[in-house]
C-alpha positions in Angstrom: -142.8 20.0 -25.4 -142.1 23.2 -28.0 -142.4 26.7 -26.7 -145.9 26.5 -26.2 -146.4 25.8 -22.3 -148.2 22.4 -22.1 -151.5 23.3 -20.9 -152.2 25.4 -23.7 -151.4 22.5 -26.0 -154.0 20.5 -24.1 -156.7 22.9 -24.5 -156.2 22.9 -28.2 -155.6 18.9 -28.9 -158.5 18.4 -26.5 -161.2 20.1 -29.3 -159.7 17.8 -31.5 -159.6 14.9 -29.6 -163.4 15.3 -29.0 -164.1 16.1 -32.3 -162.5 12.5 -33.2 -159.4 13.5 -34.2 -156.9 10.5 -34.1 -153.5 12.0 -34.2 -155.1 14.7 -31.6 -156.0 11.6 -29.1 -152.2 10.0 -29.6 -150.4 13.6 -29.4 -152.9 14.1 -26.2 -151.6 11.1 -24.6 -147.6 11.9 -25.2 -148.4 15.3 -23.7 -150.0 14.2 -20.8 -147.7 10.9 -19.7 -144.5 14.0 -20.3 -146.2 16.2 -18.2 -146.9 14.0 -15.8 -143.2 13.3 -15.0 -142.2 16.4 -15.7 -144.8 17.8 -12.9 -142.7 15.3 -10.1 -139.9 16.5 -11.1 -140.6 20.2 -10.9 -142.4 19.4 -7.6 -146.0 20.8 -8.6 -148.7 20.1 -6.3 -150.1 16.1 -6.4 -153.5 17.0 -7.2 -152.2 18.6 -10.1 -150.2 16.2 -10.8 -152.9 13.7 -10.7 -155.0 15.9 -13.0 -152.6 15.4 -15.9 -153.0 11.7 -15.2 -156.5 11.9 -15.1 -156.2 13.2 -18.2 -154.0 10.3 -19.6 -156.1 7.6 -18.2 -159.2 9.0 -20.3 -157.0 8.8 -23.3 -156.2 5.6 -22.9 -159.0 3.6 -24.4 -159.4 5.4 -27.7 -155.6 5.9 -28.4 -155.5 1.3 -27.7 -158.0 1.2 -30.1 -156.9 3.2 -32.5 -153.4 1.5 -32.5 -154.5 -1.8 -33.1 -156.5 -1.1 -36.1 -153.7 -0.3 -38.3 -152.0 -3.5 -36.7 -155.3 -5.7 -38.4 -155.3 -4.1 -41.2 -151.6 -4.2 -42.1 -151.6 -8.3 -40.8 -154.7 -9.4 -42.8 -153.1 -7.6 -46.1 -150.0 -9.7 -44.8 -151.5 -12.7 -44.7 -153.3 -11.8 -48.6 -156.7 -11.9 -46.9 -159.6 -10.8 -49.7 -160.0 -7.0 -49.3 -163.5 -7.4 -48.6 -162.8 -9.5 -45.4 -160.5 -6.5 -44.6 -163.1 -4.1 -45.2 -165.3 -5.6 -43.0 -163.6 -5.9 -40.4 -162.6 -2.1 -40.7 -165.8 -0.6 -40.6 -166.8 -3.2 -37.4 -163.6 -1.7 -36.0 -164.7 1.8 -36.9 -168.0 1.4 -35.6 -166.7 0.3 -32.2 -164.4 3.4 -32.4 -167.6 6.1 -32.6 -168.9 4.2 -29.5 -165.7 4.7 -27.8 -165.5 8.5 -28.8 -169.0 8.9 -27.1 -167.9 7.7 -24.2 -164.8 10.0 -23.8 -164.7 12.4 -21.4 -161.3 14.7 -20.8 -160.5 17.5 -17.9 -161.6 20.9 -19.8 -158.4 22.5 -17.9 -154.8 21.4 -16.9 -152.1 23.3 -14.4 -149.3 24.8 -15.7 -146.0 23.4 -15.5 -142.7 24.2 -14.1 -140.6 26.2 -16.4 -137.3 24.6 -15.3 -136.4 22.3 -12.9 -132.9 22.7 -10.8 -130.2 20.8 -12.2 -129.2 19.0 -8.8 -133.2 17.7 -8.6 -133.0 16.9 -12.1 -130.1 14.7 -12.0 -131.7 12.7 -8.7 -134.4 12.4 -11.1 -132.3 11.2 -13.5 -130.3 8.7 -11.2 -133.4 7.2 -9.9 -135.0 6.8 -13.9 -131.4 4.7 -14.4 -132.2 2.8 -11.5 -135.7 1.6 -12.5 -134.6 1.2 -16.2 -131.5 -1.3 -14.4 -134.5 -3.0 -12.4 -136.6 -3.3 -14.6 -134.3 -5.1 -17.4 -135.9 -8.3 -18.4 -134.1 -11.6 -17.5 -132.0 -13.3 -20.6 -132.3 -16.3 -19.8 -135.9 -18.4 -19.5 -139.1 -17.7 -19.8 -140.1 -13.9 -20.0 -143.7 -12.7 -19.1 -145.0 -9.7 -21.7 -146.0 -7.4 -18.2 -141.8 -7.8 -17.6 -141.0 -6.3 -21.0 -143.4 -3.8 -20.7 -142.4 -2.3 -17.6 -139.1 -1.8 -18.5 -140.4 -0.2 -21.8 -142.5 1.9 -19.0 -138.9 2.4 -17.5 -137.1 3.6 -20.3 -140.1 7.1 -21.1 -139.8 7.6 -18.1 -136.2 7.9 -18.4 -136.2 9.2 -21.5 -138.7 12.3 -20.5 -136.6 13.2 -17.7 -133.6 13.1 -19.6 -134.8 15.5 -22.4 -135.7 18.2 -19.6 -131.8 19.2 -20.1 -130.4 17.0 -23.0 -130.8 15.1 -25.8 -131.6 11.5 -25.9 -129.0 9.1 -27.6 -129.8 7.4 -30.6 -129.3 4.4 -29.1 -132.3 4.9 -26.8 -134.3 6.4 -29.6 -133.6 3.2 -31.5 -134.4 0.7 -28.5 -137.4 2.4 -27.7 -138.9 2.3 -31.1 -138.0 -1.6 -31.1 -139.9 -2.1 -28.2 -143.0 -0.2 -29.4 -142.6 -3.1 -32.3 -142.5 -5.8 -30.1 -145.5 -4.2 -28.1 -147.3 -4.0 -31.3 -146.9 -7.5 -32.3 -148.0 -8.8 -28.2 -150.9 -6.3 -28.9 -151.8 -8.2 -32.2 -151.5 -11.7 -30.9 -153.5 -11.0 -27.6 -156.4 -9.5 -29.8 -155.8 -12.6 -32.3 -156.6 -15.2 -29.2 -159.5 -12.8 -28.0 -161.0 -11.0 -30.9 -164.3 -12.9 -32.3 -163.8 -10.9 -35.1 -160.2 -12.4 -35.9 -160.9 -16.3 -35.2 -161.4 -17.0 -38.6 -157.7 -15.5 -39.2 -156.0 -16.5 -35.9 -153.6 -19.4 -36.3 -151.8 -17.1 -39.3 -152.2 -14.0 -37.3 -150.5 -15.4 -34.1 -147.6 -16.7 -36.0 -146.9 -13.7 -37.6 -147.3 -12.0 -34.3 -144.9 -14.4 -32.6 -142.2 -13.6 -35.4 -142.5 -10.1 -35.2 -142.1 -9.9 -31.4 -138.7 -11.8 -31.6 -137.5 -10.0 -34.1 -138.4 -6.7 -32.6 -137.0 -7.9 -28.8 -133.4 -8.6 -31.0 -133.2 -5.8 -31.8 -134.1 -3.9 -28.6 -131.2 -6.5 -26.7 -128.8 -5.1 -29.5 -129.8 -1.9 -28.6 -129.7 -2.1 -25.1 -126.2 -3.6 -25.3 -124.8 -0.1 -27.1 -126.9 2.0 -24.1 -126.3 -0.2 -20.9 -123.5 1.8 -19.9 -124.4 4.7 -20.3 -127.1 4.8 -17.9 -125.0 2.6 -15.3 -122.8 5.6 -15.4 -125.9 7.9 -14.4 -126.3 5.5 -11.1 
């Protein structure tokens, strides 16, 4: 989390976050799912452990939002929509944004954190993250629900976070995760496309643009995961 200690980082991403900053609301987010998991593993107290995931959860809304914006945007341009029709759908977007941002309400304070965690807790940790990531792996063969890919995308921060508390994570899983956030983007986009009044007009190109992005996207996290399997079996 960078030399400054993690509730300090809060306090100052939480005026911006307020103020409407976007970037402020995503980097909010990261810091509060990493300190979350890095509070259980440094054994700090649950309710202040649950005050960093209070602090997540009120995140959550406005950093959605602001995701999938970008996601219309980019698909409508995609599809050679007229940039008025994109435009208007924008500012609708936008408008639905300031509503959100009034409604936002964050902790004013966090706890501190651990400074380090030992290394015999932190690779119990670490076993147990492998262990969930194993779980969690979606099946290869038939049918596989979104929720199943998304909880082992879940798995693998989780992992990742408790990981970087004493080493770096391998490309491989810097890779996989980043196709995963692709796939997550495209499920996002073809939910909202079968949901969104504001998309019917576009939905039949939108959902088969989604669907072809969320397979290519899940290729490339099974390529990916191929490369990483072992090593995480070897943390086990």
């Amino acid at each position: 989390m960078g030399s400054v200690p993690a509730h300090r980082q809060y306090r100052d991403l939480r005026a911006l976050a307020l103020q409407g900053d976007e970037e402020a609301v995503h980097r909010l987010r990261k810091l509060a799912r990493t300190a979350e998991t890095r509070a259980r593993v440094g054994e700090l107290p649950k309710r202040d452990r649950r005050a960093w995931q209070q602090a997540r959860r009120a995140a959550s809304a406005l950093r959605d939002h602001d995701v999938t914006g970008p996601l219309i945007r980019q698909a409508l341009h995609d599809l050679d929509i007229p940039a008025s029709e994109v435009t208007a759908i924008s500012e609708a977007w936008a408008a639905r944004r300031a509503a959100l941002l009034r409604e936002l309400t964050l902790p004013e304070r966090m706890p501190r954190l651990p400074d380090t965690t030992g290394r015999k807790r932190w690779e119990r940790f670490l076993a147990a993250e492998a262990a969930r990531v194993q779980a969690t792996v979606p099946p290869r063969d038939g049918r596989v629900r979104a929720e199943e890919w998304h909880d082992w995308r879940k798995a693998l921060k989780r992992y990742r976070v408790v990981l970087e508390l004493r080493e770096r994570s391998p490309e491989e899983l810097v890779t996989l995760l980043r196709a995963l956030g692709d796939a997550q983007d495209a499920q996002t986009l073809l939910e909202l496309a079968g949901r969104e009044s504001l998309l019917t007009t576009y939905r039949s190109g939108l959902v088969r643009a989604a669907q072809v992005q969320r397979r290519r996207a899940r290729q490339e996290a099974w390529q990916q995961w191929k490369l990483l399997e072992g090593k995480t079996q070897a943390l086990e």
